[in-house]
N, C-alpha and C positions, 0 to 999 in steps of 0.2 A: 469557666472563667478563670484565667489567672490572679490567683489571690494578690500576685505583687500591682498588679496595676494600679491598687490603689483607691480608697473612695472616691473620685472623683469618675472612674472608669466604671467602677459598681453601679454606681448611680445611673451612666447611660446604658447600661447592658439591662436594669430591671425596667428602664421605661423613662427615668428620670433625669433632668438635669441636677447639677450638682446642687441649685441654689444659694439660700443662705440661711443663717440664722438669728431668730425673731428673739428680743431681749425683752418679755413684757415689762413695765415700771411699777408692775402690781406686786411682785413678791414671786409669782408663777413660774413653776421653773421655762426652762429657754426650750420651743418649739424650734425644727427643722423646718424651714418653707421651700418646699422643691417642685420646680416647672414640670409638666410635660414634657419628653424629648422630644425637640423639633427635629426632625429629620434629619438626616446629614449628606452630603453630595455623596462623600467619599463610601458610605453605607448602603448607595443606589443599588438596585439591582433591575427592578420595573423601570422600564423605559418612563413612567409618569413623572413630571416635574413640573415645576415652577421656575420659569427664567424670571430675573427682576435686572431690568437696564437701569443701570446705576447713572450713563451719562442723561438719558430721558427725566431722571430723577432730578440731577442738575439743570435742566433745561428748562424745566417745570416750576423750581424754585428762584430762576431767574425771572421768567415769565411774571411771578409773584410781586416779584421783587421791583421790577418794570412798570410794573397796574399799578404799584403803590406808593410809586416815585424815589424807589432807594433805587436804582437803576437807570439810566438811559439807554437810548434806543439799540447801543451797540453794548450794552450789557456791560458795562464799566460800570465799576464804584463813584457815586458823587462825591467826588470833596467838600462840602459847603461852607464857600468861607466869605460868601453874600448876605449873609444873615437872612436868607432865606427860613420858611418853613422848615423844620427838619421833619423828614420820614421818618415812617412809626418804622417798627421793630417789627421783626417778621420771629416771630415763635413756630415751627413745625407743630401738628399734633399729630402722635406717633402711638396714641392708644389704642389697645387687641393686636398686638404684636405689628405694629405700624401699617393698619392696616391688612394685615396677612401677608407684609412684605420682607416681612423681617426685621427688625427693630435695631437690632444694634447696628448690625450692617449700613442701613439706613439713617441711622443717626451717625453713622463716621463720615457717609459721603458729605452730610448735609453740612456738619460742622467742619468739614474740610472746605464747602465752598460757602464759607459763611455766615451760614444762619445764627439769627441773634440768640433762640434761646429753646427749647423741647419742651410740650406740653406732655401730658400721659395724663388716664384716667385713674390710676392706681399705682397705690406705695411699691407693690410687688412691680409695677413694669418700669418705677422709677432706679429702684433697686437694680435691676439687670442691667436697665443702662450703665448704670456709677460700675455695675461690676465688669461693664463691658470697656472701663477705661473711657467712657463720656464723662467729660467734666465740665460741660458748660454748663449755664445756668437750667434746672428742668423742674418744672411747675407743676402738681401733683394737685389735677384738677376735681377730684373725687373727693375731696374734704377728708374731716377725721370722721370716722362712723364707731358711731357706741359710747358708752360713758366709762370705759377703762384706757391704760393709758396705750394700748397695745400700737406702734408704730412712731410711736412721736419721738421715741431715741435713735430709731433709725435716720427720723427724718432728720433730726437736728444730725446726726454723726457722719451722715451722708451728704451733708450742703444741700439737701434737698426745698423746693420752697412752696410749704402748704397755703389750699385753699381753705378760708375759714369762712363761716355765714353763721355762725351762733357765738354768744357768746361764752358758752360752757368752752366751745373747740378753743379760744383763746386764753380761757383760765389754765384749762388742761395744760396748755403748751407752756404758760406763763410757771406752774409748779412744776413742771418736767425741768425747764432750762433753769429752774431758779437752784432748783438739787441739782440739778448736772453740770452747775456753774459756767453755763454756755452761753451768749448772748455777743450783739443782735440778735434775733431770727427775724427776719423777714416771710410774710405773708402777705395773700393778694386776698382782699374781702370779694367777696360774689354776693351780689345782691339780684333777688327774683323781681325783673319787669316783665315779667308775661310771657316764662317758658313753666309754671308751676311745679320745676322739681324741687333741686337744690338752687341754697340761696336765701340769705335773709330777704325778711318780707319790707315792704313799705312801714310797717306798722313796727315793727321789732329792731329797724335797722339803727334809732336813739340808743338803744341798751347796747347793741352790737358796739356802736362806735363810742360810746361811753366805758364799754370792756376795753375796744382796745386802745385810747386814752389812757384808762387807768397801767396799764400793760407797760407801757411806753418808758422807760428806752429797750426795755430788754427785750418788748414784742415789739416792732417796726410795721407800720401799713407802707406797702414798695408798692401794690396796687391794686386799682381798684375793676369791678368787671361783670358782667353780667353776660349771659346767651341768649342769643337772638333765636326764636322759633320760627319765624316764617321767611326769612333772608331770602329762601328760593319759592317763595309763592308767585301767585300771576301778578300780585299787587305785593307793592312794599308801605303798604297804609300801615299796618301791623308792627312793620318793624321801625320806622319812624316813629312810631307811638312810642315802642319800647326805650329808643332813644332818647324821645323826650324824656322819660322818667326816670334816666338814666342819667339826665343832665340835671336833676332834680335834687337825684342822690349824690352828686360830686357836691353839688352845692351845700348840702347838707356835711357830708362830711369834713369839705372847708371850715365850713363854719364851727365845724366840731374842735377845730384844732390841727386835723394830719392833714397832710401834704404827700399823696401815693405819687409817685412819678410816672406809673405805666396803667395807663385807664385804657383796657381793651374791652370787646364787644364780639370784632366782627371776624369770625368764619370765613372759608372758602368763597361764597354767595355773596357774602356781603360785600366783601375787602375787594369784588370783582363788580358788585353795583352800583353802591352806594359809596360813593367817599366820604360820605360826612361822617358812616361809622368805623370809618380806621383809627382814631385817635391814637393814642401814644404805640401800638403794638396790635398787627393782626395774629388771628389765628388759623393761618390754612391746613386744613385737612384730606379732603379727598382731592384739592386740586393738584397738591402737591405730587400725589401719585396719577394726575393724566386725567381725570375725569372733572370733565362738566357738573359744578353743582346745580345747574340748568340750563336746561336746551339754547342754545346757544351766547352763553356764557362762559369763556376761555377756549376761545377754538383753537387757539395755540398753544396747548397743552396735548403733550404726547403719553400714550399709558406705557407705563412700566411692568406691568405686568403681562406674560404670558402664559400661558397654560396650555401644553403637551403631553403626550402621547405618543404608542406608538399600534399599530395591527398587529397583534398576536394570534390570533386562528380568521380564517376564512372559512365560508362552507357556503354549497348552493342549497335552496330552498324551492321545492315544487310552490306551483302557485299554492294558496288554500292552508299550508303550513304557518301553525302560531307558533307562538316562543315567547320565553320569556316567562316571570312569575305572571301569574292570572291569565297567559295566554292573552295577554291585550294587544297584540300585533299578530296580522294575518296578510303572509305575501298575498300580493294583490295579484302578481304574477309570477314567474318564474325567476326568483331573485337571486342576489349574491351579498351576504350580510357578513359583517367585520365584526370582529371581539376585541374591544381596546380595555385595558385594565388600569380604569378609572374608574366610581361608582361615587356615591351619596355619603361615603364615608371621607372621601376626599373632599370635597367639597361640591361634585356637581348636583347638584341640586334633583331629588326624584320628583319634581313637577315638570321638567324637562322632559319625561317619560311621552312619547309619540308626540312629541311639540317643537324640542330643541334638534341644534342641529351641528355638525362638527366639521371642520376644513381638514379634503382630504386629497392632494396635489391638486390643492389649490382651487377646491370646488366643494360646497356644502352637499355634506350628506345628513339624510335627517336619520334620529334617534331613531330606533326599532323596536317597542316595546319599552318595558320599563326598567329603570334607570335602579339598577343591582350595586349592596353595598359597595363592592368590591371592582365592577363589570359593569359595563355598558355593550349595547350591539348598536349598530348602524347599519341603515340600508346603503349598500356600497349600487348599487346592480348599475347605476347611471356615473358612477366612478369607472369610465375609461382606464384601465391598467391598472386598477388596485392591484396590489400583491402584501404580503407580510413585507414590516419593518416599516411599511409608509407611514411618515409622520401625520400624528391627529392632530388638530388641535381647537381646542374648546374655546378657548380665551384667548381673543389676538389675531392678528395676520398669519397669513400665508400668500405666497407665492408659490406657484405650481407649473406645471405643463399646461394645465386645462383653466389656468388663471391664477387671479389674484383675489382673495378677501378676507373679511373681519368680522369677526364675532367679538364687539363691546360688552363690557358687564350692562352698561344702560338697557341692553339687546336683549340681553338675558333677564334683565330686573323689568324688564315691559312684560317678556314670556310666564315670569315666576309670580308675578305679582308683588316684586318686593322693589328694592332699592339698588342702584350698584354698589351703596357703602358695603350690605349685607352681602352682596355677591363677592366683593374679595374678602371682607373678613371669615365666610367662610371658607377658604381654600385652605383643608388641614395641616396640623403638622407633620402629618406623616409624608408629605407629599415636599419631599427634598426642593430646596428652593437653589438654583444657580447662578450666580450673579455673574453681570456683566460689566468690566470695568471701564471707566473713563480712560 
């Protein structure tokens, strides 16, 4: 390694991004907080990648944008100067590295075409953004955790705007800005109607809003918010319930005194079923990257991710021959099997093993055996003209000679037993992401 490159080069040659650094308000000296290196294109070498369509991404957020009435039918902006309703606000949520799409990347297209404001789970993915030159408004939905003051000068110095639901997280933040002579801060209160994580309770939400009362001017309530748990069930009895008590709690807080301007609720699911829980501000998440929060809910959302590949060794196989760890595959015939270098380390999943299946010009080949960190095999033998360099691909379309089709994450979260959220966020960081511009 050339020593002049610099720490910022050190950091990606041991493995790490540059990050930043953590100021605690305890006295403790200053920690280094350094990401995972994401991949990089220009560092490719393995044919394996992640394409992410940037304009499918715009397509997606307008579709959003359309369902929720900031849109008409030809995807124009509304003026509204009928004293109509105004449309709520569309916030992205871009938490686990946006989905596994890339986060900043993903946050420039969105705020380039609009979007009111970025949600994130965590200080640290708030942080990347601000460091990625995002300066819109971005909501740090993970609350404060712990009883020291570790992030709250971040959050104030970075314009960042925390989630609170106890009233310790509001004292905390009221002694941090009262010493760091910083104020407003604006915070969204989360209150729990029947998802049991985070989230002041029914019972607790007096004190909560009695703290932040007392707080006031220097802590601001901007808004107020709860999550919906079953938005994508068979029935929405569940989430209407939540609603109701959810109208329960604004009421409550009126009467407290504050005046939050942006009372959100409703998710991908919702903000696509239910219109009575969009109120001031949605929050879509997986729709915004192309998927259905439920079988046929946003069927004019296009996914933005794919996931490729290429055939690096062929070999033929008498019938009778196994392979693979455990020998869990045994030609059935006289085969011809592909080696693509993608594995469980990447993100394809090893329940996929003799289940899942990959497009290869243009025609599904199934798994062979089981699904190796690094390596995967596929039965090619019914791939007419397989040869080396043929593009794989896991996730996504193909068009080929021998046809055309699509392997969705829904396809693969039926196969694996999970979700499609779980199927992109795990697509690793090593696994170079290449975007496609508008």
């Amino acid at each position: 390694m050339d020593a002049s490159a610099g720490p910022a080069r050190a950091a990606q040659e041991d493995g790490w991004e540059n990050g930043w650094t953590r100021q605690p308000d305890n006295g403790a000296p200053a920690m280094r907080v350094r990401y995972p290196r994401r991949a990089l294109p220009s560092d490719a070498v393995r044919p394996t990648q992640a394409q992410i369509d940037l304009p499918r991404l715009q397509h997606n957020l307008r579709v959003v944008q359309q369902s929720v009435g900031a849109l008409p039918t030809r995807f124009e902006r509304i003026e509204r100067t009928d004293g109509s309703e105004k449309a709520p606000q569309v916030w992205g949520v871009l938490k686990a590295d946006a989905y596994g799409h890339g986060a900043p990347a993903v946050a420039r297209t969105l705020v380039r075409a609009g979007i009111d404001g970025l949600c994130v789970a965590l200080l640290e993915e708030a942080i990347e953004l601000r460091e990625a030159d995002i300066a819109c408004p971005i909501l740090v939905m993970g609350g404060c955790y712990g009883l020291r003051h570790d992030g709250i000068v971040e959050l104030i110095e970075r314009k960042l705007t925390p989630v609170v639901f106890e009233a310790g997280h509001i004292e905390l933040l009221l002694a941090v800005a009262s010493r760091q002579n910083k104020g407003p801060i604006g915070v969204h209160l989360k209150v729990d109607t029947g998802m049991g994580r985070l989230g002041a309770s029914i019972e607790d939400l007096p004190e909560t809003l009695r703290a932040l009362k007392e707080a006031s001017p220097l802590i601001r309530l901007e808004g107020l918010m709860t999550h919906l748990a079953c938005a994508d069930g068979d029935t929405l009895d569940a989430t209407e319930a939540q609603l109701a008590l959810f109208g329960e709690v604004e009421r409550q807080t009126l009467e407290a005194g504050l005046r939050p301007t942006l009372r959100h609720a409703a998710n991908s699911a919702a903000l696509l079923r239910l219109p009575s829980s969009r109120f001031d501000m949605v929050r879509p998440g997986i729709a915004l990257f192309g998927h259905e929060p439920r079988a046929g809910v946003g069927p004019h959302l296009l996914p933005v991710m794919r996931v490729r590949t290429e055939v690096v060794s062929l070999r033929k196989l008498p019938r009778g021959q196994r392979i693979g760890y455990g020998h869990t595959w045994e030609a059935p015939r006289d085969s011809v099997v592909a080696t693509v270098p993608i594995g469980y380390a990447d993100g394809l999943s090893r329940a996929l093993s003799n289940r899942g299946a990959a497009l290869i010009r243009g025609k599904r080949a199934p798994v062979a055996g089981t699904v190796s960190m690094d390596l995967t095999v596929l039965d090619v033998t019914d791939i007419a003209g397989a040869e080396m360099g043929d593009e794989v691909v896991f996730l996504g379309a193909q068009e080929g000679p021998l046809g055309r089709d699509e392997i969705t994450a829904t396809e693969i979260a039926e196969q694996t037993g999970t979700i499609p959220w779980e199927v992109l966020t795990n697509i690793s960081r090593r696994v170079p992401r290449f975007y496609s511009q508008a």
